[in-house]
PyMOL Python script that loads the backbone (N, CA, C, O; Angstrom):
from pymol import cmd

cmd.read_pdbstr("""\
ATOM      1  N   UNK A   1     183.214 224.983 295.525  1.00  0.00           N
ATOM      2  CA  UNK A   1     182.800 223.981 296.505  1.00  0.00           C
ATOM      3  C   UNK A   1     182.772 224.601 297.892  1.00  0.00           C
ATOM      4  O   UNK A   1     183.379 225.609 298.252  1.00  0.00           O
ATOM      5  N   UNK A   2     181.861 223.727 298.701  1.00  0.00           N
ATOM      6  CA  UNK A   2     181.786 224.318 300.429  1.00  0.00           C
ATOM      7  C   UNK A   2     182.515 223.722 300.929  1.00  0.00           C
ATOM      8  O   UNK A   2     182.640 222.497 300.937  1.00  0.00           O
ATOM      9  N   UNK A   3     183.478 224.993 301.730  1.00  0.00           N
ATOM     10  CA  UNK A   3     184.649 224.576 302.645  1.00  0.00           C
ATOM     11  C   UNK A   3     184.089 223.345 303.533  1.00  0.00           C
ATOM     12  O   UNK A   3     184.838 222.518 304.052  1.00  0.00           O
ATOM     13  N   UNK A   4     183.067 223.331 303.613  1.00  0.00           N
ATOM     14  CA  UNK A   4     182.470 222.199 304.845  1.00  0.00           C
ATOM     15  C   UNK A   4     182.577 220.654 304.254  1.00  0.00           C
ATOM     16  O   UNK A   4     182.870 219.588 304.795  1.00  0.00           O
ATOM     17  N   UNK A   5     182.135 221.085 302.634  1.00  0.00           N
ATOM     18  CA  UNK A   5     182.436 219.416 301.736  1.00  0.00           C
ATOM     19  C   UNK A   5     183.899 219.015 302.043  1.00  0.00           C
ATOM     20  O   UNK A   5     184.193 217.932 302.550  1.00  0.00           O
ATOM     21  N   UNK A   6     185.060 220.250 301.597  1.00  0.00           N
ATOM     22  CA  UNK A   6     185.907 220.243 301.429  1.00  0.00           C
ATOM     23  C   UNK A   6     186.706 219.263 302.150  1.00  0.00           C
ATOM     24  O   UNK A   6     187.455 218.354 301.793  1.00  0.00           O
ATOM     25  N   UNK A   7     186.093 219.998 303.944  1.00  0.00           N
ATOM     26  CA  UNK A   7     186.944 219.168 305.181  1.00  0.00           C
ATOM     27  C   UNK A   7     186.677 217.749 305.038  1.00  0.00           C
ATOM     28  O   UNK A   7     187.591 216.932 305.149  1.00  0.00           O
ATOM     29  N   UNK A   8     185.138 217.308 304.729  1.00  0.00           N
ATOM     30  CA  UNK A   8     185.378 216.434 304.913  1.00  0.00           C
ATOM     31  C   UNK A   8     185.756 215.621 304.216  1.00  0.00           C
ATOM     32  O   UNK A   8     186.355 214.702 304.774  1.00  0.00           O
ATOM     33  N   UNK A   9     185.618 215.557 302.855  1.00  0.00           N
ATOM     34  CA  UNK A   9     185.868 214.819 301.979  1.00  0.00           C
ATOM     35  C   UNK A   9     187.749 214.248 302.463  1.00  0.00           C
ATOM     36  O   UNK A   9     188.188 213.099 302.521  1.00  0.00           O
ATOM     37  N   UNK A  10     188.475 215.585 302.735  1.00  0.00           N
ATOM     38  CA  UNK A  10     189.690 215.426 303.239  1.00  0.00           C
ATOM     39  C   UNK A  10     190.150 214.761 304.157  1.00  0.00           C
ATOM     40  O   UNK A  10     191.348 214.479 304.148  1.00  0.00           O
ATOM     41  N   UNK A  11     189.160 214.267 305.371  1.00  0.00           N
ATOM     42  CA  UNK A  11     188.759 213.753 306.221  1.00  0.00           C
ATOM     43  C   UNK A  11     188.903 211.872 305.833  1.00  0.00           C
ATOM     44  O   UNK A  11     189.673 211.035 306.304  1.00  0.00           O
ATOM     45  N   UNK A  12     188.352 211.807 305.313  1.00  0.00           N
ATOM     46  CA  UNK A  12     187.807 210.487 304.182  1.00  0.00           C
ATOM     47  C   UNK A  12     189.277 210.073 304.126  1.00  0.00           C
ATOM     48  O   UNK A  12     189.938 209.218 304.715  1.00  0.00           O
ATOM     49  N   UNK A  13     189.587 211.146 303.048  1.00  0.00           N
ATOM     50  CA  UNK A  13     191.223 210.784 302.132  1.00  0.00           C
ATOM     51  C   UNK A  13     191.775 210.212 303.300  1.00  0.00           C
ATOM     52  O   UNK A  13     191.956 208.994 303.315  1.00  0.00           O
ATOM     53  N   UNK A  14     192.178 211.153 304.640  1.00  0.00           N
ATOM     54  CA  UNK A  14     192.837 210.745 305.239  1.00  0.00           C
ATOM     55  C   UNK A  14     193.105 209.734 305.898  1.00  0.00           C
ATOM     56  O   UNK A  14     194.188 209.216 306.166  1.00  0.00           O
ATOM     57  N   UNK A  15     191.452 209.302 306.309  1.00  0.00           N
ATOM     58  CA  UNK A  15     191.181 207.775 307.092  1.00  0.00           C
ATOM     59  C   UNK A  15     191.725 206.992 306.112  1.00  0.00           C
ATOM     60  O   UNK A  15     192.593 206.174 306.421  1.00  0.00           O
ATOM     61  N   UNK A  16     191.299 207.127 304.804  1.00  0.00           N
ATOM     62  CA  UNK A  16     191.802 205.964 303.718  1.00  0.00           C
ATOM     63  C   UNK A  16     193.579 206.087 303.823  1.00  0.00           C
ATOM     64  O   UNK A  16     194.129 205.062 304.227  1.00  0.00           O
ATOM     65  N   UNK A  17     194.428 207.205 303.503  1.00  0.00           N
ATOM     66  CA  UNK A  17     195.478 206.543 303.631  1.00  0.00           C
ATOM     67  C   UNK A  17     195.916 205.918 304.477  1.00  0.00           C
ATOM     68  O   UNK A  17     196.546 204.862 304.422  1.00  0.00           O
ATOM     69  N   UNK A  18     195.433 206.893 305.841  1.00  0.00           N
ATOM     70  CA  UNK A  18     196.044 205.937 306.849  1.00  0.00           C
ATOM     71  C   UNK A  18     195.905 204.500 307.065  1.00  0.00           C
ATOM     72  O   UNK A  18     196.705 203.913 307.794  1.00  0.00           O
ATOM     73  N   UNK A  19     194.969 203.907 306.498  1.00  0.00           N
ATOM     74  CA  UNK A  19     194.836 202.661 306.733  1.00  0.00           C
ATOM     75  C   UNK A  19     195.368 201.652 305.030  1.00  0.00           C
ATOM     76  O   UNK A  19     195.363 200.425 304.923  1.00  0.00           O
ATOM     77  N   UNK A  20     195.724 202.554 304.048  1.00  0.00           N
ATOM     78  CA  UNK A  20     196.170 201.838 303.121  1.00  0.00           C
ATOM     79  C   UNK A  20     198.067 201.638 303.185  1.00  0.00           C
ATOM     80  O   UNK A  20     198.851 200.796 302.745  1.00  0.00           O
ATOM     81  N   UNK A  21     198.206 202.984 304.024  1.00  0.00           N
ATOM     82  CA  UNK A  21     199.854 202.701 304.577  1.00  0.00           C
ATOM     83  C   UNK A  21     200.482 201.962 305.685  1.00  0.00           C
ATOM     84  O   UNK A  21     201.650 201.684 305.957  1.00  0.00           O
ATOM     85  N   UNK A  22     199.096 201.680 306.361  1.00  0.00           N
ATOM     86  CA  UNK A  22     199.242 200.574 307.565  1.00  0.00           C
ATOM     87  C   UNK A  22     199.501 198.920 307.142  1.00  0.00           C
ATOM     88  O   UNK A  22     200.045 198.036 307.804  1.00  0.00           O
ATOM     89  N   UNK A  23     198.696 198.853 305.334  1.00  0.00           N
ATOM     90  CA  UNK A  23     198.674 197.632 305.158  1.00  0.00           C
ATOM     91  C   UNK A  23     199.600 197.323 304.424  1.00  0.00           C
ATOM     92  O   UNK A  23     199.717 196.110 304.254  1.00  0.00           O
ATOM     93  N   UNK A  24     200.480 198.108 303.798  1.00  0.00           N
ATOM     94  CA  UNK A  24     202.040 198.205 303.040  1.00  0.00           C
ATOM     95  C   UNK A  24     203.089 197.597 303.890  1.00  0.00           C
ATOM     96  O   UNK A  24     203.533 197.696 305.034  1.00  0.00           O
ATOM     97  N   UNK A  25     203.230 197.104 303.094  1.00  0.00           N
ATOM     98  CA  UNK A  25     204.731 195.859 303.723  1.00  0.00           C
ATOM     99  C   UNK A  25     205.807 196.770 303.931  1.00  0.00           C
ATOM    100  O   UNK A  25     206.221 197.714 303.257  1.00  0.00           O
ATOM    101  N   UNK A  26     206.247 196.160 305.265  1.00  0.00           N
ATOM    102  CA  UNK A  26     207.375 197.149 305.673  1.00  0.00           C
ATOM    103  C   UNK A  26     207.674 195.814 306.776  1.00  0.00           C
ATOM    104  O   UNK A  26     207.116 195.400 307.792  1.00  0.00           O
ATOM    105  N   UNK A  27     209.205 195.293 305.745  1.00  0.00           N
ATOM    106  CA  UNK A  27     210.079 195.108 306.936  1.00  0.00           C
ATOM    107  C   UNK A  27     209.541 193.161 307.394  1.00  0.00           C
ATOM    108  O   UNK A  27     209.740 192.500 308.413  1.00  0.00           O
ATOM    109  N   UNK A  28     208.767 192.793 305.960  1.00  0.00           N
ATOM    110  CA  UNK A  28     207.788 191.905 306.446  1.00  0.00           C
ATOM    111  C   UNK A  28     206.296 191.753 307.623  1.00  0.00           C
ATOM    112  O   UNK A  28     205.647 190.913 308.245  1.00  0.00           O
ATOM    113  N   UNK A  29     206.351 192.735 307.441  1.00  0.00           N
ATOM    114  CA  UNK A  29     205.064 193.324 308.863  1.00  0.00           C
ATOM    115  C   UNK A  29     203.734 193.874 308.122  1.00  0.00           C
ATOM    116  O   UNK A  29     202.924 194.594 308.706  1.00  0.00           O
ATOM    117  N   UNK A  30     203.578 193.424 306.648  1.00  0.00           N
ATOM    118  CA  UNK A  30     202.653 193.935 306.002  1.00  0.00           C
ATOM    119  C   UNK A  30     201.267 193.076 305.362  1.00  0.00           C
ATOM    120  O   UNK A  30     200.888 192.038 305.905  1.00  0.00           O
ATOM    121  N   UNK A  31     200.801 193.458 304.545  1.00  0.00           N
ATOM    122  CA  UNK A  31     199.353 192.735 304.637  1.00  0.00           C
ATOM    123  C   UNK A  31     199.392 190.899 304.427  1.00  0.00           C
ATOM    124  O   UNK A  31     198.578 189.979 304.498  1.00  0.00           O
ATOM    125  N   UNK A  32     201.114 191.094 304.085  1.00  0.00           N
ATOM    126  CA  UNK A  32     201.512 189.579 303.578  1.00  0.00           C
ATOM    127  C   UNK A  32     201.596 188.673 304.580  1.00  0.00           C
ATOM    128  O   UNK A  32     201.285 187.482 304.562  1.00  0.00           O
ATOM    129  N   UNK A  33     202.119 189.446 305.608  1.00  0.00           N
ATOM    130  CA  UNK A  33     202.448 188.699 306.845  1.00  0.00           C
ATOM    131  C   UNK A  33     201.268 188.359 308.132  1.00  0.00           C
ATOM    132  O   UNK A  33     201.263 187.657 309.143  1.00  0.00           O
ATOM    133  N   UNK A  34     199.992 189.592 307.227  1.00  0.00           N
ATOM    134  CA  UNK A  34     198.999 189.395 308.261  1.00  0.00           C
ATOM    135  C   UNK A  34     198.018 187.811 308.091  1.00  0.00           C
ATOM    136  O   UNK A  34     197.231 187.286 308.878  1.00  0.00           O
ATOM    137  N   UNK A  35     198.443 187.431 306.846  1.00  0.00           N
ATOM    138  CA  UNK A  35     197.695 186.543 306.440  1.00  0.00           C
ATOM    139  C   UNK A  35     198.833 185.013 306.054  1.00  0.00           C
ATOM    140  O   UNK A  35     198.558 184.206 305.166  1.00  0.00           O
ATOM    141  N   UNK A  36     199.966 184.930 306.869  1.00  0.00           N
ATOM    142  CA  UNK A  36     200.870 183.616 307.472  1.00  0.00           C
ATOM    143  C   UNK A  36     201.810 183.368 306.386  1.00  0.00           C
ATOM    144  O   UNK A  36     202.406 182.291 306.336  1.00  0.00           O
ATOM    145  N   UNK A  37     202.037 184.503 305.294  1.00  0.00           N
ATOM    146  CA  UNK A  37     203.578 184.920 304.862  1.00  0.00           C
ATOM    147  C   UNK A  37     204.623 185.519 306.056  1.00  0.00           C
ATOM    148  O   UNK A  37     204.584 186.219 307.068  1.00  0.00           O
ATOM    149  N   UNK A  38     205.692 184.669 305.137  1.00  0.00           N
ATOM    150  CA  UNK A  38     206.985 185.324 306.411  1.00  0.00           C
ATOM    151  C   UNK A  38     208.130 185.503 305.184  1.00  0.00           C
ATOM    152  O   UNK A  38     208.014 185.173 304.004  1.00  0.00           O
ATOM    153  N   UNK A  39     209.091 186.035 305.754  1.00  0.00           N
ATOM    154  CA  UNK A  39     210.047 186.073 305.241  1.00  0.00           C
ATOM    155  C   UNK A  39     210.816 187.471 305.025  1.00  0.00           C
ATOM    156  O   UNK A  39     210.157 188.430 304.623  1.00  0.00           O
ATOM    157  N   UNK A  40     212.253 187.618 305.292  1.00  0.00           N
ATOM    158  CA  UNK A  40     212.754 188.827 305.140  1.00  0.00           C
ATOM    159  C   UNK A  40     213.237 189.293 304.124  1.00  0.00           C
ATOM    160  O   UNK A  40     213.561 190.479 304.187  1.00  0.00           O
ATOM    161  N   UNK A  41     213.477 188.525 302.772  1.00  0.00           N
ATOM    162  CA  UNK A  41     213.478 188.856 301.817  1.00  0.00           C
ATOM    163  C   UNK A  41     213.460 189.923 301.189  1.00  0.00           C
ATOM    164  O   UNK A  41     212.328 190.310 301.478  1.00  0.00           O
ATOM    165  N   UNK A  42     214.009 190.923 300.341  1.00  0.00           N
ATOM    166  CA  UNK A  42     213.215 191.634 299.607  1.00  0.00           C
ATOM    167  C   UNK A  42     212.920 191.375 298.100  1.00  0.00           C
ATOM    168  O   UNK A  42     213.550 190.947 297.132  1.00  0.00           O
ATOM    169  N   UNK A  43     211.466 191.908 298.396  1.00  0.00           N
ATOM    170  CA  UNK A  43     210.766 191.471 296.856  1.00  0.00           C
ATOM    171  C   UNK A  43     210.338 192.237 296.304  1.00  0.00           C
ATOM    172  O   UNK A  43     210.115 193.258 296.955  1.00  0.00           O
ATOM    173  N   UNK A  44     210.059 192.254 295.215  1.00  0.00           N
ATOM    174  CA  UNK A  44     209.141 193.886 294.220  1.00  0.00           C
ATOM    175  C   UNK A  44     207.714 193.452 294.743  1.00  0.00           C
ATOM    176  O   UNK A  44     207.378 192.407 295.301  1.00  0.00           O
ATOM    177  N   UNK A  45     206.906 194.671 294.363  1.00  0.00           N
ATOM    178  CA  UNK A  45     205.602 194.515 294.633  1.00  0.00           C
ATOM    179  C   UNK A  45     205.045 193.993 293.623  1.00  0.00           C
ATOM    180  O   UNK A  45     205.486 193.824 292.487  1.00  0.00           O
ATOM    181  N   UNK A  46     203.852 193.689 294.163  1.00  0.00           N
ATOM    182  CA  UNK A  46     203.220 192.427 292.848  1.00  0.00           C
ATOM    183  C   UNK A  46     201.969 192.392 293.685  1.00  0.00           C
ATOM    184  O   UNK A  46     201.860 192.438 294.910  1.00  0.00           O
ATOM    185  N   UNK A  47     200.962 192.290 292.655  1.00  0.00           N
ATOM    186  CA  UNK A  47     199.458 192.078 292.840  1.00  0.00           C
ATOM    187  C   UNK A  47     198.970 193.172 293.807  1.00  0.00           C
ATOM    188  O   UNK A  47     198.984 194.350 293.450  1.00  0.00           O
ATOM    189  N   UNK A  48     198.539 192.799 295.028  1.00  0.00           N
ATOM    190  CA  UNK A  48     197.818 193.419 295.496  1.00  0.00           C
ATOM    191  C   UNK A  48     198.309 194.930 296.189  1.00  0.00           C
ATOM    192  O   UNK A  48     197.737 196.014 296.305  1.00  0.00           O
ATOM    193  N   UNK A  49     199.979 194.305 296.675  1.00  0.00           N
ATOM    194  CA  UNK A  49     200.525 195.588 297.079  1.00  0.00           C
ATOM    195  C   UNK A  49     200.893 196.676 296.217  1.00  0.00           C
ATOM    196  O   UNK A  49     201.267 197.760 296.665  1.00  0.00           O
ATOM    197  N   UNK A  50     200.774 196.355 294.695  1.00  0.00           N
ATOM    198  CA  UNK A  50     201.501 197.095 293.899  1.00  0.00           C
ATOM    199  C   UNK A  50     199.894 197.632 293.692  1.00  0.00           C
ATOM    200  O   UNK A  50     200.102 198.829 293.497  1.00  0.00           O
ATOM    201  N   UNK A  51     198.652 197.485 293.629  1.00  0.00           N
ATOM    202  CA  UNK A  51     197.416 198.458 293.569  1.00  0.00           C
ATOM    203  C   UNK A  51     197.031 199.335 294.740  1.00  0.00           C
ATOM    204  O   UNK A  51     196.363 200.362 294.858  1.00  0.00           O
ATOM    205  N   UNK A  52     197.836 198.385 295.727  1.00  0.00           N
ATOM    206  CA  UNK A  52     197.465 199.270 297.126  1.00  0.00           C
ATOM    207  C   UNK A  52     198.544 200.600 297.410  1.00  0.00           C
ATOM    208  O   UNK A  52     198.217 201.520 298.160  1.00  0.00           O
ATOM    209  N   UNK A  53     199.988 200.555 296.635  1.00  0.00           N
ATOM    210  CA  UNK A  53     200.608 200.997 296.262  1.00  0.00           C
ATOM    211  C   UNK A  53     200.022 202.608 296.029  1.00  0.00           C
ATOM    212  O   UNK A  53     199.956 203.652 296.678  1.00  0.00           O
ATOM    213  N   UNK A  54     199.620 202.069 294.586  1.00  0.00           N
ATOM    214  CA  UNK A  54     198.808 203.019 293.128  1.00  0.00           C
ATOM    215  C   UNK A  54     197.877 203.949 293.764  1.00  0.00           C
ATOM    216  O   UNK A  54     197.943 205.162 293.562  1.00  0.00           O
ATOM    217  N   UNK A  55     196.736 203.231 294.772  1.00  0.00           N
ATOM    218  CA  UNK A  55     195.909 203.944 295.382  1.00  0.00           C
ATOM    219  C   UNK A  55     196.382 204.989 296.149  1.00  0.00           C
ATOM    220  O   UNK A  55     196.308 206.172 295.815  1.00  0.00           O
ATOM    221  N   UNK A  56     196.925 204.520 297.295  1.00  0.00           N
ATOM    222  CA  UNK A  56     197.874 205.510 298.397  1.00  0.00           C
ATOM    223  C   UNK A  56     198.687 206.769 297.266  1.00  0.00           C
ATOM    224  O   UNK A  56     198.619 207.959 297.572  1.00  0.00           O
ATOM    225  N   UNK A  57     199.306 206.391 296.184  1.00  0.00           N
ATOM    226  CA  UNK A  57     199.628 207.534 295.278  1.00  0.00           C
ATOM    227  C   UNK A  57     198.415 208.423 294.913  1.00  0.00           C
ATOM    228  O   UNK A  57     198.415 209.590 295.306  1.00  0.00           O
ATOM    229  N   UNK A  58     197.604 208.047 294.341  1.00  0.00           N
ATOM    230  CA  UNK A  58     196.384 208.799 293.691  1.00  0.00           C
ATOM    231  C   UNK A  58     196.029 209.740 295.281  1.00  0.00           C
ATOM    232  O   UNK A  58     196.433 210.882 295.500  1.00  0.00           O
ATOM    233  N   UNK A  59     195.157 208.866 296.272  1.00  0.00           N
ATOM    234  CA  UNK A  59     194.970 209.676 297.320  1.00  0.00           C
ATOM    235  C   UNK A  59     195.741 210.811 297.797  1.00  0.00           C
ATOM    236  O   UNK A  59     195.297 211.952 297.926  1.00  0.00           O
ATOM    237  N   UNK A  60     197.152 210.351 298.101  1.00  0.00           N
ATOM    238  CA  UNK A  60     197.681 211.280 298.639  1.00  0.00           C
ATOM    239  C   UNK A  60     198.073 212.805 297.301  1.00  0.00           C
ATOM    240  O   UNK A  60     198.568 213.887 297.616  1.00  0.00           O
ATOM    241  N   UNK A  61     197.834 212.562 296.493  1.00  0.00           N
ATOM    242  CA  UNK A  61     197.817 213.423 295.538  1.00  0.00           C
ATOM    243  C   UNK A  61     196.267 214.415 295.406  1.00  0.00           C
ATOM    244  O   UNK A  61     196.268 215.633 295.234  1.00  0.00           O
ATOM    245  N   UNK A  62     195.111 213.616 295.525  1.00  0.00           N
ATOM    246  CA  UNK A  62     194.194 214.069 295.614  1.00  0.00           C
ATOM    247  C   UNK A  62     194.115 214.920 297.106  1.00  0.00           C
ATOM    248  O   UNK A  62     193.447 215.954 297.100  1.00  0.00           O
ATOM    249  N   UNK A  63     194.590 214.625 298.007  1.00  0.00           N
ATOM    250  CA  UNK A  63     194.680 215.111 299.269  1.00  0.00           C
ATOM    251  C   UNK A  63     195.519 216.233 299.719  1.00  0.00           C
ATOM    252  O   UNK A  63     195.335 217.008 300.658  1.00  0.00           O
ATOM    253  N   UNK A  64     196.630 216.156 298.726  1.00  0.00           N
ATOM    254  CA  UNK A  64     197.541 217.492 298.884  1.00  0.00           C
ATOM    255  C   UNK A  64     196.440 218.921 297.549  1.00  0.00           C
ATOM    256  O   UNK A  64     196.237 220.126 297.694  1.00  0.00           O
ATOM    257  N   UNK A  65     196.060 218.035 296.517  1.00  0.00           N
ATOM    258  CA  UNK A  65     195.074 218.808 295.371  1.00  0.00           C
ATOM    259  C   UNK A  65     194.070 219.606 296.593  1.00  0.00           C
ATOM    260  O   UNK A  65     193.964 220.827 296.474  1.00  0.00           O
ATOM    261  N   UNK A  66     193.493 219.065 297.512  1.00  0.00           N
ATOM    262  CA  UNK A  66     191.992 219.371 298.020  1.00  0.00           C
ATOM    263  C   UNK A  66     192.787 220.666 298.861  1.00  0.00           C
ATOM    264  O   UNK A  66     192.249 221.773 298.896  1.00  0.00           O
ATOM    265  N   UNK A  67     194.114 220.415 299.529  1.00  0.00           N
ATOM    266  CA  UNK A  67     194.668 221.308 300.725  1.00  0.00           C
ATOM    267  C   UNK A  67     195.014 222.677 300.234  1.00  0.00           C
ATOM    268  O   UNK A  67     194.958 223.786 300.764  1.00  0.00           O
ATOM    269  N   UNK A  68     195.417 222.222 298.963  1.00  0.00           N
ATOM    270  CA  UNK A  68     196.007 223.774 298.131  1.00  0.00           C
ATOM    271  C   UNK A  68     194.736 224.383 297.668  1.00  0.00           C
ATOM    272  O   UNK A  68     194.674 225.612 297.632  1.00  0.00           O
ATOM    273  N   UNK A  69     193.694 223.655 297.301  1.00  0.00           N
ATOM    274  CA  UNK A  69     191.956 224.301 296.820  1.00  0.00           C
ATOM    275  C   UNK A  69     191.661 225.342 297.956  1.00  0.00           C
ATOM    276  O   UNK A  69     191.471 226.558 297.935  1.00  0.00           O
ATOM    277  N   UNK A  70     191.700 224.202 299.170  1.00  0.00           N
ATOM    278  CA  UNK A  70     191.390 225.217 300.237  1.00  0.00           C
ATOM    279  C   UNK A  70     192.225 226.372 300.546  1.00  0.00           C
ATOM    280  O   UNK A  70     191.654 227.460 300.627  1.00  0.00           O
ATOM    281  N   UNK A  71     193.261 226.324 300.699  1.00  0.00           N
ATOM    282  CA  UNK A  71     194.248 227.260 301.176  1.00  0.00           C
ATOM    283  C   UNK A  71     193.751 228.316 300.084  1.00  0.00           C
ATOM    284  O   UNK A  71     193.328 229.412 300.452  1.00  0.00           O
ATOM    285  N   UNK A  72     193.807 227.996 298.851  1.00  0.00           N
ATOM    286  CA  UNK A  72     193.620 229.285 297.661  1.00  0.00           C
ATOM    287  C   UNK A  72     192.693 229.846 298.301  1.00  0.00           C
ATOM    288  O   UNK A  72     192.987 230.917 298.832  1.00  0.00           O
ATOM    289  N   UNK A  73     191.377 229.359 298.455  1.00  0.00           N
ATOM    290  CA  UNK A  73     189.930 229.864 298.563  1.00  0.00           C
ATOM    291  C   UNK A  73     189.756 230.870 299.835  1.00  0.00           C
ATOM    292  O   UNK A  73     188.823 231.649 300.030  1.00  0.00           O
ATOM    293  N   UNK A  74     190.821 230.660 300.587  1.00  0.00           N
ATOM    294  CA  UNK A  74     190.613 231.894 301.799  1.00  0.00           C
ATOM    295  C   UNK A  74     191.250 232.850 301.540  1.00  0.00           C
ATOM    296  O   UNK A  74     191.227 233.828 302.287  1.00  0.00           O
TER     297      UNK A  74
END
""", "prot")
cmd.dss("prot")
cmd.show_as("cartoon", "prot")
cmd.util.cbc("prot")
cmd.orient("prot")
């Protein structure tokens, strides 16, 4: 692959986690609370956070995969 795909594709990953770890509940401050859940509770994840979860795993796995591709290739 071209180092140039490479960056960006990595690029991508990154915008995506950052914004899938922004929407992870933390502390009640998360996608639950953006939409007029409250509560300090702690709860297991369930439904949506537990896929948004899954994703942020896969990505950041795919994203450390793409860093070591590159690093080899030089």
């Amino acid at each position: 692959m071209d180092a140039n795909i490479i960056s960006i594709v990595q690029i991508v990953i990154a915008v995506l986690l950052t914004g899938l770890i922004l929407l992870q509940q933390r502390g009640g401050a998360g996608l639950g609370s953006a939409f007029g859940q409250s509560g300090g509770a702690y709860t297991t994840q369930r439904g949506i956070q537990k896929k948004i979860f899954r994703i942020t795993l896969v990505l950041a796995a795919a994203f450390i995969g793409l860093a070591v591709y590159n690093l080899l290739q030089k």
